[in-house]
C-alpha positions in Angstrom: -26.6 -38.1 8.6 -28.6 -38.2 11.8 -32.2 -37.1 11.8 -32.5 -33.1 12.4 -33.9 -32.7 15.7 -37.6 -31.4 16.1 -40.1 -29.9 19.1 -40.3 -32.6 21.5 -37.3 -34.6 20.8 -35.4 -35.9 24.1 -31.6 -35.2 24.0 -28.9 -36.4 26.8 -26.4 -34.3 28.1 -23.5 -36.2 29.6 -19.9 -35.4 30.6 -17.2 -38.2 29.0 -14.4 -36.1 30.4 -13.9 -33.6 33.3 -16.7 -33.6 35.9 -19.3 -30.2 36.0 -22.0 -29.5 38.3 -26.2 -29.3 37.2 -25.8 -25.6 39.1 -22.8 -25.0 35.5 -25.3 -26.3 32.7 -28.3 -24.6 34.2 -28.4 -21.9 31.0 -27.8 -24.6 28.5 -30.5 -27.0 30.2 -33.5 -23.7 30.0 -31.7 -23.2 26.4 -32.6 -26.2 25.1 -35.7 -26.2 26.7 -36.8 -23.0 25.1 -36.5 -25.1 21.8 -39.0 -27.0 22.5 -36.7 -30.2 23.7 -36.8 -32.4 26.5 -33.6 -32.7 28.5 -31.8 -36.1 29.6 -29.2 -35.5 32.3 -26.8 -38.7 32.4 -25.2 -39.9 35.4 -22.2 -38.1 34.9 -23.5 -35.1 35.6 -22.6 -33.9 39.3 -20.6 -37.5 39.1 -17.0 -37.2 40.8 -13.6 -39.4 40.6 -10.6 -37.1 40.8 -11.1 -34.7 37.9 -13.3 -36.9 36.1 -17.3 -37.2 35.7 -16.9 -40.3 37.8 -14.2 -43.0 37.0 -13.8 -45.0 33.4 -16.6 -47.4 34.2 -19.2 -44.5 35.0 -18.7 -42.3 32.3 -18.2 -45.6 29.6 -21.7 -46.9 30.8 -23.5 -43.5 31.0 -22.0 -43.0 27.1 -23.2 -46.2 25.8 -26.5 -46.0 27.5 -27.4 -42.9 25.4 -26.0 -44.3 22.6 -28.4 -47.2 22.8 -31.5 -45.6 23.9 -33.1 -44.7 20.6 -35.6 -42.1 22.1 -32.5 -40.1 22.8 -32.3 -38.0 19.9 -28.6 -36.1 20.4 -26.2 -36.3 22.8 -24.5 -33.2 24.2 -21.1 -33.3 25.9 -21.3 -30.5 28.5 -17.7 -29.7 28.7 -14.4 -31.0 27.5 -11.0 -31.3 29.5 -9.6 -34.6 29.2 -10.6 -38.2 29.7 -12.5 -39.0 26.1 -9.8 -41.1 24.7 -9.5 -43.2 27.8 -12.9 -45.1 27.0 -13.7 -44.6 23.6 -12.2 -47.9 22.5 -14.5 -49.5 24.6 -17.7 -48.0 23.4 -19.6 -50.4 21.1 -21.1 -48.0 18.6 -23.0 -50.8 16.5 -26.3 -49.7 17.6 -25.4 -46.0 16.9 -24.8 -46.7 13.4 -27.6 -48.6 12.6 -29.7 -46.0 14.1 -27.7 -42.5 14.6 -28.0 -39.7 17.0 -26.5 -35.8 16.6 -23.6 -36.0 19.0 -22.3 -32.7 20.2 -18.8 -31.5 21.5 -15.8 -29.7 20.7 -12.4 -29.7 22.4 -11.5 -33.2 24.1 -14.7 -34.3 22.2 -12.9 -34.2 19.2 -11.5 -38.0 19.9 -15.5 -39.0 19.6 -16.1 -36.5 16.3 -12.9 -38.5 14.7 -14.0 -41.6 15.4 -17.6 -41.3 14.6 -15.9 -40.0 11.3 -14.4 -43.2 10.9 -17.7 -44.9 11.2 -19.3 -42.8 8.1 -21.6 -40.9 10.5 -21.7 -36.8 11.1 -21.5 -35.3 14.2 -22.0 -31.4 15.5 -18.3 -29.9 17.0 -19.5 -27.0 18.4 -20.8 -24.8 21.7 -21.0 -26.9 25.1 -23.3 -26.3 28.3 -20.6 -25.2 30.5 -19.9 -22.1 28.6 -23.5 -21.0 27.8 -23.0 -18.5 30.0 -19.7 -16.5 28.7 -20.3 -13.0 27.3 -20.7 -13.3 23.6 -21.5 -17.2 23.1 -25.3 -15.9 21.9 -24.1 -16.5 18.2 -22.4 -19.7 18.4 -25.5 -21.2 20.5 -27.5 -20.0 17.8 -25.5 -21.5 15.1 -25.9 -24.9 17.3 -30.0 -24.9 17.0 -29.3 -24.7 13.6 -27.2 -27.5 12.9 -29.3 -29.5 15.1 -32.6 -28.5 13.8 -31.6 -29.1 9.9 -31.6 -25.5 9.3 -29.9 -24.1 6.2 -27.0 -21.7 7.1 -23.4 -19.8 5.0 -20.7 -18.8 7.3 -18.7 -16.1 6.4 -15.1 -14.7 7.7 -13.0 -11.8 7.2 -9.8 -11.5 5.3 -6.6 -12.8 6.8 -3.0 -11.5 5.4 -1.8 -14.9 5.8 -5.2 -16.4 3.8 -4.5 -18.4 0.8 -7.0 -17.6 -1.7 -8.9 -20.6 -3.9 -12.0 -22.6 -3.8 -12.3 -26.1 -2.5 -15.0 -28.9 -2.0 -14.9 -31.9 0.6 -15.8 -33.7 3.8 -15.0 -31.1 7.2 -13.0 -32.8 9.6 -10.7 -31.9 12.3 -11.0 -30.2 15.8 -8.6 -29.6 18.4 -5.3 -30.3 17.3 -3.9 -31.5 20.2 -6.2 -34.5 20.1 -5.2 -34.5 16.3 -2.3 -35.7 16.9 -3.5 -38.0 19.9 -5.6 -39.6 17.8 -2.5 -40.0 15.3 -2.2 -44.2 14.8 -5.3 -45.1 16.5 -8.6 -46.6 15.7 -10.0 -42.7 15.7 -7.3 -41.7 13.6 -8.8 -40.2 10.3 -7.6 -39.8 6.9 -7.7 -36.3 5.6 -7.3 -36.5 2.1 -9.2 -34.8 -0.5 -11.1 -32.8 2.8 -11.2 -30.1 4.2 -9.5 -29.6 7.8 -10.0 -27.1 10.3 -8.0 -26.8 13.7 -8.0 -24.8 16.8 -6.2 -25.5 20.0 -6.0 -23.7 23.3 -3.6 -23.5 26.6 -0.3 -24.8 24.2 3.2 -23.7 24.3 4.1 -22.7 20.6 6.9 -25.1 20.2 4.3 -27.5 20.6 2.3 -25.8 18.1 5.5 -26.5 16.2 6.1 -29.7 16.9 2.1 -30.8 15.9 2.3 -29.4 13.0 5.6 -31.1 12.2 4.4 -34.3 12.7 0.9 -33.9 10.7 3.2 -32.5 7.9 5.5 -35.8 8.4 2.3 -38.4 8.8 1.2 -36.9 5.5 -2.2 -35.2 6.9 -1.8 -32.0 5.2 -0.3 -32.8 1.7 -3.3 -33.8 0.1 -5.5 -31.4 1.7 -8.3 -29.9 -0.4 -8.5 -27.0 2.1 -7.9 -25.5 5.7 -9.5 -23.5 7.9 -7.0 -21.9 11.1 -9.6 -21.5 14.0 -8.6 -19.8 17.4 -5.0 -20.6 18.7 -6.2 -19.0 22.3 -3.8 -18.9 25.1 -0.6 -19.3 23.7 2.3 -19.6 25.5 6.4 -18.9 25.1 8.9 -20.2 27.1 12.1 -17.8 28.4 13.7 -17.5 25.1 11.2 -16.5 22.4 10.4 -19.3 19.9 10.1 -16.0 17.8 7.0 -16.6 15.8 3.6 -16.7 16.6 1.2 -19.5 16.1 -0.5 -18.8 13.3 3.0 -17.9 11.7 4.1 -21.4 12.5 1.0 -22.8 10.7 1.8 -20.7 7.3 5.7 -21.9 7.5 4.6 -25.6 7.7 1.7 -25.1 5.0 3.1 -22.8 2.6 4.7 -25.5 0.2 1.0 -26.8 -0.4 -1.5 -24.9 -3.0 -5.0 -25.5 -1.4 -7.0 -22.5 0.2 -6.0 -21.8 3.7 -8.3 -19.7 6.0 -6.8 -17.9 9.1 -8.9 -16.6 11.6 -11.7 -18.8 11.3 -14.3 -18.7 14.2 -14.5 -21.6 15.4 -12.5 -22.6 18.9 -12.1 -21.8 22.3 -13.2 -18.1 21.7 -17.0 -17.0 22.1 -17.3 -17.1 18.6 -17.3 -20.9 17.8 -19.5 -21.4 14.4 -20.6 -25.1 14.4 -19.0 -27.2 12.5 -21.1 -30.2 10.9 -18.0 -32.9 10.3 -18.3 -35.2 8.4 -20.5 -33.4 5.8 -19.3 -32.1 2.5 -18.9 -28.3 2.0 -17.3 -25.7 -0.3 -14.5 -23.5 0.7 -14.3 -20.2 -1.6 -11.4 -18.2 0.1 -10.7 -14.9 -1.7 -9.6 -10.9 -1.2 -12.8 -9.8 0.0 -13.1 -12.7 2.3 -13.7 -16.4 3.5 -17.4 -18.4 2.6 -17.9 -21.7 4.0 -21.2 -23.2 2.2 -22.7 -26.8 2.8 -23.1 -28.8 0.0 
């Protein structure tokens, strides 16, 4: 577990993926000032190649570099998109683990939450800079200074008709699930068993959703599941003749065979509402009538 973050601390915000402007991070830059830390902007930040936050080489070097500079106490990604997975097997993360750093993300950050996972080391998927500004994000920023700063917090959900009630106790992993199943056969790719897995995904047509969850079903990812948490399916899309459920009901038909608590409608995702989510770090699952707790351990 990385060291909690105190007044003072530097932390880097960098962009591994699609490229963003200072002008977009302003809010999140004054944010994290406001808690007392000092603010690292890499080189990626106003860096341009195509879509990306400058080409492989740029956003590969400005990556390592705050993963080697130990007065860098958390790295924030300030947006997702897509590019993560095109460097991340060239990152050497030995220095990292002998001397880890909160690393921060969701989305197409997932790819570095995995395979940080597969190093032993927790990471933060939660909030990023580039929407600190969208109308109800107050919450989940908040629920970012805590997880950074070490601060003892219980997320709670309401019911779901689709909810499978039961209590359950493991590591969180998981993300988007389109990187999921990126990620599938890779050195990022992570075991699931005996934890418990959350997903969320955005922008997906839902025979894709179908598809994913055909294949985690068929790689064996959600057999030996302790629990599951359903975030935000946002976006969805249908093509001219109906697949004729909706996501969520796709994720119940491919789950239903298995006993372990299932939570629908979890916050977390591309929604304003996006709890952080410490992965990595065991917790305990108590789904039931009145509701949803998550707890850490």
């Amino acid at each position: 577990m990385p060291a909690s973050l105190r007044p003072g601390d530097k932390i880097a915000i960098i962009a591994p993926a699609r490229k963003i402007t200072v002008p977009e991070i302003a809010l999140a830059i004054s944010t994290f000032e406001s808690w007392g830390l000092e603010v690292v902007l890499g080189n990626t930040i106003g860096a341009s190649y195509n879509q990306f936050a400058g080409d492989d080489a740029q956003r590969l070097q400005d990556l390592q570099h705050m993963l080697d500079d130990d007065s860098i106490k958390a790295i924030v990604c300030a947006r997702g998109g897509y590019g993560t997975t095109r460097i991340v097997d060239q990152v050497d993360f030995s220095r990292f683990q002998q001397h880890p750093k909160w690393l921060v993300g969701f989305s197409d950050v997932t790819a570095l939450h995995c395979h940080i996972h597969t190093l032993g080391l927790e990471s933060i998927h939660a909030i990023m800079p580039v929407l600190f500004p969208k109308v109800g994000t107050a919450p989940s920023i908040e629920t970012l200074r805590r997880a950074l700063f070490g601060e003892e917090f219980i997320y709670t959900a309401a019911p779901h008709a689709f909810n499978r009630t039961g209590i359950a106790t493991g590591q969180l992993v998981g993300g988007n699930l389109s990187m999921l199943l990126t990620l599938t056969g890779t050195r990022s790719d992570i075991s699931t068993d005996g934890k418990i897995l959350f997903l969320e995904d955005l922008d997906e047509y839902l025979y894709h959703i179908d598809r994913m969850m055909v294949h985690l079903d068929r790689s064996g990812k959600l057999a030996n599941l302790a629990g599951l948490l359903i975030g935000d399916m946002s976006d969805m899309h249908d093509n001219a003749i109906p697949f004729g459920k909706t996501a969520y009901e796709i994720i119940l038909e491919h789950t239903g065979k298995y006993r372990y608590p299932v939570s629908f409608g979890f916050p977390v995702g591309h929604e304003p509402l996006n709890l952080a989510m410490i992965c990595g770090r065991t917790a305990q699952l108590n789904v039931n009538e009145i509701g949803v707790q998550l707890a850490y351990c």
